[in-house]
C-alpha positions, 0 to 999 in steps of 0.5 A, spaced: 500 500 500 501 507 498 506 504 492 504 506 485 501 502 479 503 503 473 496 502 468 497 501 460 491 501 455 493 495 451 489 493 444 491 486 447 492 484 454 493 477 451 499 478 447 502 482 452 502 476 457 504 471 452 509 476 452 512 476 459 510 469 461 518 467 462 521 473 463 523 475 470 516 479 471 511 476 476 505 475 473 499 476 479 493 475 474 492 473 467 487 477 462 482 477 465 475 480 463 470 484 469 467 490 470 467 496 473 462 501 475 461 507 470 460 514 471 453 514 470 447 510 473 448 503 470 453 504 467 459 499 466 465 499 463 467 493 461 475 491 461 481 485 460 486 486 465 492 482 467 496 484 472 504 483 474 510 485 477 515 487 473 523 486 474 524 492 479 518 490 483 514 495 480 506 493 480 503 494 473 496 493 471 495 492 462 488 493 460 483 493 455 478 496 454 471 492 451 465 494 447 
């Protein structure tokens, strides 16, 4: 807590874990899809994320956003 989050807008969260799967990054959740609530009543905007730690300890977040 109280570290920072890098947060990506990837076209292809999948592409991106393929990606660093075997590296030396920590990978904390594959592409998963969810949502979040939007700005407006019932609104939702819906997401593909993944998340990980990269090499240096730094915690990031690659998102998608889905029509």
């Amino acid at each position: 807590q109280g570290e920072a989050i890098l947060v990506i807008k990837s076209d292809d969260p999948d592409a991106c874990h393929a990606r660093i799967v075997g590296t030396k990054a920590v990978i904390v959740a594959p592409p998963t899809d969810w949502t979040v609530p939007g700005p407006a009543p019932g609104q939702v905007i819906r997401l593909r994320t993944m998340s990980m730690f990269d090499p240096t300890g730094v915690y990031s977040e690659i998102n998608q956003h889905l029509s």
